[in-house]
PDB file of N, CA, C and O in Angstrom:
ATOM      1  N   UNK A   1      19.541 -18.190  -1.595  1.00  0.00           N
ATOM      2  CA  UNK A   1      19.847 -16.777  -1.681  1.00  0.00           C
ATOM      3  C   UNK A   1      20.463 -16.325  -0.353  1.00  0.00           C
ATOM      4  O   UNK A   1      20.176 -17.028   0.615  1.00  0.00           O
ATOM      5  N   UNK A   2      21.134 -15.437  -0.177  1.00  0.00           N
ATOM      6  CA  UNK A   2      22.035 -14.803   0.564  1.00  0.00           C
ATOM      7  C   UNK A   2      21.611 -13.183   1.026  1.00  0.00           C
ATOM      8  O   UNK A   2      20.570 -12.767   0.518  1.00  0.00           O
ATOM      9  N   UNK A   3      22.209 -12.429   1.777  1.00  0.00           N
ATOM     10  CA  UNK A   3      22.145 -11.237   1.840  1.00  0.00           C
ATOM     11  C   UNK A   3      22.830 -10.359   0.829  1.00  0.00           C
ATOM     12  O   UNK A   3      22.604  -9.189   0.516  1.00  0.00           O
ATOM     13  N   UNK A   4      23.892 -11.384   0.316  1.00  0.00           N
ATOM     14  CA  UNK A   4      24.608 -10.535  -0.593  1.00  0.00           C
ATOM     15  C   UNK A   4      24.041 -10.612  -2.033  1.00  0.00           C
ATOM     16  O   UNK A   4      24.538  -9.850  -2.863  1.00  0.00           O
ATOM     17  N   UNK A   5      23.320 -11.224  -2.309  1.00  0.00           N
ATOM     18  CA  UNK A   5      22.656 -11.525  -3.051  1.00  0.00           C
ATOM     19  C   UNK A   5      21.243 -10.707  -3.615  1.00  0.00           C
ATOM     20  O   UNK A   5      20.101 -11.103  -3.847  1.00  0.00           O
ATOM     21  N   UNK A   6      21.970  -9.250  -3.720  1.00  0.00           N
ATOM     22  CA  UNK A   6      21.198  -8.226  -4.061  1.00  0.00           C
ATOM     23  C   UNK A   6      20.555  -7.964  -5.052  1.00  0.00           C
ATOM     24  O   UNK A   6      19.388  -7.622  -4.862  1.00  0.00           O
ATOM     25  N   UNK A   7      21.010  -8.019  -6.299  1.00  0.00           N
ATOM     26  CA  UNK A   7      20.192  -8.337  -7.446  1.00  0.00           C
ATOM     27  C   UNK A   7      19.212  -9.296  -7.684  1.00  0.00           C
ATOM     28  O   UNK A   7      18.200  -8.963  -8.300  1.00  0.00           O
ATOM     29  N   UNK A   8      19.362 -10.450  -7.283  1.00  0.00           N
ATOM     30  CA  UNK A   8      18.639 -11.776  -7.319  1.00  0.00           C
ATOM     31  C   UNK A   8      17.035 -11.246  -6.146  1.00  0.00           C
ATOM     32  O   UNK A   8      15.846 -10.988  -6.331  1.00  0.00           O
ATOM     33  N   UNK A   9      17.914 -11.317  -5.073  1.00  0.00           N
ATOM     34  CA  UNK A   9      16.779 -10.306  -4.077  1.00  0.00           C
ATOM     35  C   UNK A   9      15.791  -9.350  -4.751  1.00  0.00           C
ATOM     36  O   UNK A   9      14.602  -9.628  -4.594  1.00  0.00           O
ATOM     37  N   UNK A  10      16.013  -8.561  -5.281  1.00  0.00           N
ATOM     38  CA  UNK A  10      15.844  -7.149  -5.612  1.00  0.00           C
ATOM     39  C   UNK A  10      15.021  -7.864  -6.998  1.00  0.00           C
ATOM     40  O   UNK A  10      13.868  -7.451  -7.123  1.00  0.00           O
ATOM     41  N   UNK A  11      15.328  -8.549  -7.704  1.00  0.00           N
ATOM     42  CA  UNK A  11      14.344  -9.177  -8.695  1.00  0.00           C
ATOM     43  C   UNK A  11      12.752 -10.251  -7.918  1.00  0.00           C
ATOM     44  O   UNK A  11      11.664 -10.274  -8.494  1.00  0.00           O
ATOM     45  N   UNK A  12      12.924 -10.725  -7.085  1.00  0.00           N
ATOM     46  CA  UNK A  12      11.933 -11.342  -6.534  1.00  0.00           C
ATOM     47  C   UNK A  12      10.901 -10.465  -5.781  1.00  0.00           C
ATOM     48  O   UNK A  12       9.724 -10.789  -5.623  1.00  0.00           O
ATOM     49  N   UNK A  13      11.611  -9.029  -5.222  1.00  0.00           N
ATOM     50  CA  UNK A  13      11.146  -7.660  -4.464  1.00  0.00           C
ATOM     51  C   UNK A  13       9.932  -7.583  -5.286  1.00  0.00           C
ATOM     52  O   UNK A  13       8.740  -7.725  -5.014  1.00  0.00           O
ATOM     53  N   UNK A  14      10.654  -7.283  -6.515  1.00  0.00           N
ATOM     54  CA  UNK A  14      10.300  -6.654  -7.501  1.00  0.00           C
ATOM     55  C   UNK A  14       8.812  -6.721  -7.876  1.00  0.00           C
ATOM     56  O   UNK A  14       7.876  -5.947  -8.072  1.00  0.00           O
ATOM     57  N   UNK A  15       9.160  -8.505  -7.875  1.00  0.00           N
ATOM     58  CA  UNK A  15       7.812  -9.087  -8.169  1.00  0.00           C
ATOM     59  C   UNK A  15       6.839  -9.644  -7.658  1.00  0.00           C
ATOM     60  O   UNK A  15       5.991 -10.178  -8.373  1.00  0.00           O
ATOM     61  N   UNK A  16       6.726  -9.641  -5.957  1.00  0.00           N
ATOM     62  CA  UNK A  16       6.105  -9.817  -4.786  1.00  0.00           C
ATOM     63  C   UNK A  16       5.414  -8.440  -4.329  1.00  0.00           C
ATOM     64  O   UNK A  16       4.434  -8.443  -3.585  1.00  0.00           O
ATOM     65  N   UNK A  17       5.821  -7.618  -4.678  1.00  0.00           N
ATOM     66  CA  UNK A  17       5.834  -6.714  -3.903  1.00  0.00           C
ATOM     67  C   UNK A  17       5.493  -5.315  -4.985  1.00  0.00           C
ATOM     68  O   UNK A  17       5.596  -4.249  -4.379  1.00  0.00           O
ATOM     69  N   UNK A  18       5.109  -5.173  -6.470  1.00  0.00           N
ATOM     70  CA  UNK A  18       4.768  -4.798  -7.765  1.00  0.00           C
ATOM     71  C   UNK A  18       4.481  -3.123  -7.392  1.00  0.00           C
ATOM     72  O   UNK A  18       5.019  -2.063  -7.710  1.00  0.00           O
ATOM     73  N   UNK A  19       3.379  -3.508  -6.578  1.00  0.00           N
ATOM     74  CA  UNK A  19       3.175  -1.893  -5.915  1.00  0.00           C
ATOM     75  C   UNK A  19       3.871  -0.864  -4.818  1.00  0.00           C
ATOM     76  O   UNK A  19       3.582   0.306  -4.569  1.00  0.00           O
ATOM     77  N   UNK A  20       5.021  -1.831  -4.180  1.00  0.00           N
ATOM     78  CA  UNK A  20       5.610  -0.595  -3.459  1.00  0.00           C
ATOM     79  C   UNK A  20       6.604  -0.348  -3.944  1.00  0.00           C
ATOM     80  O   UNK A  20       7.454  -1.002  -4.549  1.00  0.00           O
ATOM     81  N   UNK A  21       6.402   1.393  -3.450  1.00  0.00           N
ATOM     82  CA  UNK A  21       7.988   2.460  -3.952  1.00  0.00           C
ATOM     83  C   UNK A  21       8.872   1.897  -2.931  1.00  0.00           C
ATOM     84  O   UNK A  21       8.481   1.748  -1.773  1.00  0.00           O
ATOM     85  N   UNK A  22      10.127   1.558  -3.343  1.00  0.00           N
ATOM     86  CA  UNK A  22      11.267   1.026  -2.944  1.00  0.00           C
ATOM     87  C   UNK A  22      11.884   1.750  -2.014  1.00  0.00           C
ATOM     88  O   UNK A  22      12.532   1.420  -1.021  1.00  0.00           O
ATOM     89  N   UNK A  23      11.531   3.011  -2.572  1.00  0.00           N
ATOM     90  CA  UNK A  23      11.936   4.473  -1.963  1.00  0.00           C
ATOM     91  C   UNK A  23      11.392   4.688  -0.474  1.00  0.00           C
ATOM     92  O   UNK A  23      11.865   5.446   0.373  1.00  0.00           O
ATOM     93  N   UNK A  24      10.389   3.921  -0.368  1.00  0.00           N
ATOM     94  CA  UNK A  24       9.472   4.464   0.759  1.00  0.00           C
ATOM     95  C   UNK A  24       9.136   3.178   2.149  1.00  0.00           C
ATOM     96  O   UNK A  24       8.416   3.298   3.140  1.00  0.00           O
ATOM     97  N   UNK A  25      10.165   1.754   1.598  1.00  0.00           N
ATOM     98  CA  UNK A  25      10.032   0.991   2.024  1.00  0.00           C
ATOM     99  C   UNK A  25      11.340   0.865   3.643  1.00  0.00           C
ATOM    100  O   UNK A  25      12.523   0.593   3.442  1.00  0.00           O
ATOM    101  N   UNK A  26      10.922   1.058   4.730  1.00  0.00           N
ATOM    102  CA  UNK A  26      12.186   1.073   5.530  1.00  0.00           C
ATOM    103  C   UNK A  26      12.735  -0.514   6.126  1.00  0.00           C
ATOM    104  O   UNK A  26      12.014  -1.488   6.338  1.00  0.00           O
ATOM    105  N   UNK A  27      14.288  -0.414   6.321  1.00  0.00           N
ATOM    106  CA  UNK A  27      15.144  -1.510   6.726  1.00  0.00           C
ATOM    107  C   UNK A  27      14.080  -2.380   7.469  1.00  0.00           C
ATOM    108  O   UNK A  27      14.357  -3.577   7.548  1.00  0.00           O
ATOM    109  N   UNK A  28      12.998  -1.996   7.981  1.00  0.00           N
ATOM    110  CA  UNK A  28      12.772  -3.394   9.088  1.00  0.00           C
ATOM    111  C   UNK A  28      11.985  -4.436   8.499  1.00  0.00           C
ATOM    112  O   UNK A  28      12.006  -5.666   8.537  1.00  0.00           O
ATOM    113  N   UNK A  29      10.933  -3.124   7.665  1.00  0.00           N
ATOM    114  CA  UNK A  29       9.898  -4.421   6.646  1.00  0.00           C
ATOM    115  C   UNK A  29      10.925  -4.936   5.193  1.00  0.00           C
ATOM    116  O   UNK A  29      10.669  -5.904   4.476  1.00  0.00           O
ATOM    117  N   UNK A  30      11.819  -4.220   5.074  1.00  0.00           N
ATOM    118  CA  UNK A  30      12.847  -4.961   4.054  1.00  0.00           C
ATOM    119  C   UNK A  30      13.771  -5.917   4.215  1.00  0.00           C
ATOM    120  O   UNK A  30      14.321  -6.678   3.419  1.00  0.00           O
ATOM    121  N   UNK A  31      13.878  -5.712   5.692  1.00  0.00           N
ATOM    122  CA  UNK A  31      14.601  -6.875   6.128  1.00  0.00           C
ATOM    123  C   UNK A  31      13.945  -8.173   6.569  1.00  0.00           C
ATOM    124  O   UNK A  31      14.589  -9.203   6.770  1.00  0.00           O
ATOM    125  N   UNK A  32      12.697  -8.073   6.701  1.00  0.00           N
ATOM    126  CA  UNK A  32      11.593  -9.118   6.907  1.00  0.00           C
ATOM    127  C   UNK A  32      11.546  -9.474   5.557  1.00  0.00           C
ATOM    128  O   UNK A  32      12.417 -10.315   5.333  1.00  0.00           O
ATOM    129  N   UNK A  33      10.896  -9.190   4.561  1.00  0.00           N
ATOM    130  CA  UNK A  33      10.540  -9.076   3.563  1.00  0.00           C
ATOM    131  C   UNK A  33      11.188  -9.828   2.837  1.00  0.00           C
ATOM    132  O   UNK A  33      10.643 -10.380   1.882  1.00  0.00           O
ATOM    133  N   UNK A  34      12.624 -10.032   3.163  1.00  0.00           N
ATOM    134  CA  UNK A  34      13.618 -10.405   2.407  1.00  0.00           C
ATOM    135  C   UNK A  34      13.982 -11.914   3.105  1.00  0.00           C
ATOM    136  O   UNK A  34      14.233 -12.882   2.388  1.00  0.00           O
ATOM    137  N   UNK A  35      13.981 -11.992   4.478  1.00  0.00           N
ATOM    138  CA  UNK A  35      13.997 -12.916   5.119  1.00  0.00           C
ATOM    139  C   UNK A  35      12.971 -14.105   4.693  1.00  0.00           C
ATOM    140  O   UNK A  35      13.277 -15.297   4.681  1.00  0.00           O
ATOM    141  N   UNK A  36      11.366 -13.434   4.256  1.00  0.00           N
ATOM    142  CA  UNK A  36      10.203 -13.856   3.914  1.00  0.00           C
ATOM    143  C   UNK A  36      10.300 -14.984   3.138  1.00  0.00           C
ATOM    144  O   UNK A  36       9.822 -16.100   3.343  1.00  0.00           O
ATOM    145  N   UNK A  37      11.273 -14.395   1.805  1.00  0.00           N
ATOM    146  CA  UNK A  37      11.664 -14.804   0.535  1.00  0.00           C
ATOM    147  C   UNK A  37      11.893 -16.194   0.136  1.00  0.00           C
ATOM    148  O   UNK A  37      12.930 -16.659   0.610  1.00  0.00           O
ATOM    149  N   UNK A  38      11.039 -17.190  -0.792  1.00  0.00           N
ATOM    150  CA  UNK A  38      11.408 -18.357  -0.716  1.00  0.00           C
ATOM    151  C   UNK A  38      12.712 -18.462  -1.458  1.00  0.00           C
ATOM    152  O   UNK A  38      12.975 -17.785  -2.452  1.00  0.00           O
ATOM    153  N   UNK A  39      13.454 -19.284  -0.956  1.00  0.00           N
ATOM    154  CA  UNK A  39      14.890 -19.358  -1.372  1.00  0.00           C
ATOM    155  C   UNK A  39      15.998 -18.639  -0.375  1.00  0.00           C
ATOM    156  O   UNK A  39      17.164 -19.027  -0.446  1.00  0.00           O
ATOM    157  N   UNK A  40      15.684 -17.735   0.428  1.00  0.00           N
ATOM    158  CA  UNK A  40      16.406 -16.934   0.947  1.00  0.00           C
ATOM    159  C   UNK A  40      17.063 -18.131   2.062  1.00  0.00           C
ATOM    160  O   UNK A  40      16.359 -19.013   2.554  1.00  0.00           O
ATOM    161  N   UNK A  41      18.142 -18.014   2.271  1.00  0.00           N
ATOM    162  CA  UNK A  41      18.532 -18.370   3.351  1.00  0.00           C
ATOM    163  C   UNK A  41      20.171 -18.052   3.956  1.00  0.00           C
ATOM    164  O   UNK A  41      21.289 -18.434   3.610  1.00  0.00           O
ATOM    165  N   UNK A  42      19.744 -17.318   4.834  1.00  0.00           N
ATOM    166  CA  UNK A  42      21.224 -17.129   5.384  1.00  0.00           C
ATOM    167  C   UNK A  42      20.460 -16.353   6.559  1.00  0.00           C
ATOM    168  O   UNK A  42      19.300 -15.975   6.725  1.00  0.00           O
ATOM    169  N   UNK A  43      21.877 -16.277   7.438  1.00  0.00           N
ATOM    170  CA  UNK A  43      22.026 -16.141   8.825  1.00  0.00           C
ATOM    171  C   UNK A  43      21.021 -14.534   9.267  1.00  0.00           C
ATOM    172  O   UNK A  43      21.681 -13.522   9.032  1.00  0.00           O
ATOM    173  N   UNK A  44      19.990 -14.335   9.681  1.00  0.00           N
ATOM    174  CA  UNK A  44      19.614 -12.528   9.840  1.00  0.00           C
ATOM    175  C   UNK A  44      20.369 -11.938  10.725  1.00  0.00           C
ATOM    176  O   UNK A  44      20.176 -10.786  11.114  1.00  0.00           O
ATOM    177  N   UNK A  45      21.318 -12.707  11.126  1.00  0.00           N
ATOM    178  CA  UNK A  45      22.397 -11.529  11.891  1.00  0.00           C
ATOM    179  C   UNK A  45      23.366 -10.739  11.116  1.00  0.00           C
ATOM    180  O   UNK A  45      23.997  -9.701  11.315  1.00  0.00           O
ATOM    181  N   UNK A  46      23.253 -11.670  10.080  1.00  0.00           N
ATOM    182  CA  UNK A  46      24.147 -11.102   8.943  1.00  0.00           C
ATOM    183  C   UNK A  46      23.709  -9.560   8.135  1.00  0.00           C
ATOM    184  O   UNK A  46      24.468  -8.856   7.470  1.00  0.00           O
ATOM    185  N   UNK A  47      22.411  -9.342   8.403  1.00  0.00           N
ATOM    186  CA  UNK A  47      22.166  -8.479   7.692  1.00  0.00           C
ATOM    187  C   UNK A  47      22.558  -7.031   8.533  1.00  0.00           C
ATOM    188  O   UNK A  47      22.740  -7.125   9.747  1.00  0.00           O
ATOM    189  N   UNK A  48      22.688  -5.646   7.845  1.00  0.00           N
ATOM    190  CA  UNK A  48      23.065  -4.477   8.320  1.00  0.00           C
ATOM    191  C   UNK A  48      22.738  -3.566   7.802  1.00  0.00           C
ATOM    192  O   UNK A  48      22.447  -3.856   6.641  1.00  0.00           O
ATOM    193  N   UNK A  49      22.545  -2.068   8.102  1.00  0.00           N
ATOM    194  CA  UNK A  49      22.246  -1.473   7.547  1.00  0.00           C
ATOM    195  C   UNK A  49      23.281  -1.049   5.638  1.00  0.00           C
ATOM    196  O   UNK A  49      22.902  -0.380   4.676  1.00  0.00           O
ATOM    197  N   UNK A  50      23.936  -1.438   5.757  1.00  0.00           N
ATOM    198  CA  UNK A  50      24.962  -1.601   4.048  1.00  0.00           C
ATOM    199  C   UNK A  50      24.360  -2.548   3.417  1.00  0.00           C
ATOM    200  O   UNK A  50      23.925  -2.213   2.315  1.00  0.00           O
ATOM    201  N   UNK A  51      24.175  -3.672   3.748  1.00  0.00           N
ATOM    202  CA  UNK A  51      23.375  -4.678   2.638  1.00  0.00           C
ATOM    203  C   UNK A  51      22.078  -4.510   2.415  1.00  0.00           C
ATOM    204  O   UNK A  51      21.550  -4.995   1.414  1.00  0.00           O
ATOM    205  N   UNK A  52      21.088  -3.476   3.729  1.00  0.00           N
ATOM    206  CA  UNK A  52      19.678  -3.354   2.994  1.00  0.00           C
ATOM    207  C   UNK A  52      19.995  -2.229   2.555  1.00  0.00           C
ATOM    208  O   UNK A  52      18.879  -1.841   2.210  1.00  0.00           O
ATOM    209  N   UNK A  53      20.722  -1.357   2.291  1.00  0.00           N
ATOM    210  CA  UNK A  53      20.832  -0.189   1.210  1.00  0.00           C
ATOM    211  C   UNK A  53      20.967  -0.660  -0.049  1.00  0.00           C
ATOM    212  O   UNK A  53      20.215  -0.301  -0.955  1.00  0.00           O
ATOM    213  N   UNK A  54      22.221  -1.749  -0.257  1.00  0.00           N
ATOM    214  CA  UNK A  54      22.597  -2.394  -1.661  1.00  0.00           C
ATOM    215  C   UNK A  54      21.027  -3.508  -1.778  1.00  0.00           C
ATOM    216  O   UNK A  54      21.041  -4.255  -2.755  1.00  0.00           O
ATOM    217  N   UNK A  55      20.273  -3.569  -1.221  1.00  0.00           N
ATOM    218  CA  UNK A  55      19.056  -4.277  -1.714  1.00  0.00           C
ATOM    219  C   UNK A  55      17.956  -3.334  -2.372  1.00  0.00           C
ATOM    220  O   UNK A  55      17.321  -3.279  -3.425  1.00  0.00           O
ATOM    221  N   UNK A  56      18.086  -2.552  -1.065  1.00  0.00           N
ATOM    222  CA  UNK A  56      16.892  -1.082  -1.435  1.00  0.00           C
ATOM    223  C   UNK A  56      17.579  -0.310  -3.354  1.00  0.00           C
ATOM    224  O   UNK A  56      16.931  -0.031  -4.363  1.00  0.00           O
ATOM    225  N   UNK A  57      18.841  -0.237  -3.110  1.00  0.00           N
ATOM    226  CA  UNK A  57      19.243   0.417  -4.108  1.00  0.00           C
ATOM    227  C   UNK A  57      18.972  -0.320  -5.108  1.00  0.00           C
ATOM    228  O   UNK A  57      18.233   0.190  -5.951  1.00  0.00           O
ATOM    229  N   UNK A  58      19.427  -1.633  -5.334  1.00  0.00           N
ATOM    230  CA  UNK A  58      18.729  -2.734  -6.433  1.00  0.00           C
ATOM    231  C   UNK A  58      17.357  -2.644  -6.840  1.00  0.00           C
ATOM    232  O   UNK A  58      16.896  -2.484  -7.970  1.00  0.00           O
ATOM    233  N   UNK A  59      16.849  -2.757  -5.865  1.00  0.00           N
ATOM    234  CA  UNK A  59      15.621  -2.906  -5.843  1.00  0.00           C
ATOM    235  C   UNK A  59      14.731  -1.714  -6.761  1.00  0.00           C
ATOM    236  O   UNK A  59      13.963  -1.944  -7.695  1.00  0.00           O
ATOM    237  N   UNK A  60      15.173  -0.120  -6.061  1.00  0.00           N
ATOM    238  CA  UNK A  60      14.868   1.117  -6.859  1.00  0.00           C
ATOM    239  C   UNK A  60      15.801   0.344  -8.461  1.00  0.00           C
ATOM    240  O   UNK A  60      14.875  -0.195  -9.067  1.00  0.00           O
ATOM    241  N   UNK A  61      16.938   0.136  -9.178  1.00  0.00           N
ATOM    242  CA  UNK A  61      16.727  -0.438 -10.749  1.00  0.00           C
ATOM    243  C   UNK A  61      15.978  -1.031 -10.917  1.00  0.00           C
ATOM    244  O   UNK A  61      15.400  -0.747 -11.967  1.00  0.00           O
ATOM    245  N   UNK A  62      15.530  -1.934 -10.337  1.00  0.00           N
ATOM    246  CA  UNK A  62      14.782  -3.028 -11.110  1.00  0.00           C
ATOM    247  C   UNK A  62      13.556  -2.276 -11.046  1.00  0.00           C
ATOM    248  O   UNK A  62      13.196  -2.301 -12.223  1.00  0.00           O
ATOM    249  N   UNK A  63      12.384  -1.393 -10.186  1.00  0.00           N
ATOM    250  CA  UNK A  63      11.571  -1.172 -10.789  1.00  0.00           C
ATOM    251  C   UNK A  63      11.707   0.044 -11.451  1.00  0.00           C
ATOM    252  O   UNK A  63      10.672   0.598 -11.822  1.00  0.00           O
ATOM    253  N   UNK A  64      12.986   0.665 -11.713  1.00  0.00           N
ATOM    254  CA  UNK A  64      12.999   1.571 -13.208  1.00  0.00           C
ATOM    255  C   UNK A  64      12.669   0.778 -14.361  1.00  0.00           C
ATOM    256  O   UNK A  64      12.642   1.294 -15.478  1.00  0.00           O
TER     257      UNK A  64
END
């Protein structure tokens, strides 16, 4: 998995993580969080504040 890899992300969020509002979760523990992720792998310099929005934003669909 990738950073760009927002949906895929945002489905594993989903399900690690069952009880938190997405809404209420900020860039640093999402960017850990995501880093955490088995499968994840890519560079954490890569990440920015635009790709944890398109994660956060995923993330808020999937637990609609």
């Amino acid at each position: 998995m990738k950073w760009t890899d927002s949906r895929e992300i945002a489905i594993e969020l989903t399900e690690r993580h069952p009880d938190v509002d997405p809404l209420r979760v900020n860039f640093v523990d999402l960017r850990n969080w995501v880093m955490a992720l088995p499968g994840f792998d890519d560079d954490p310099k890569r990440s920015g504040e635009k790709i944890l929005e398109a994660i956060q934003s995923a993330w808020i669909d999937e637990a609609d």
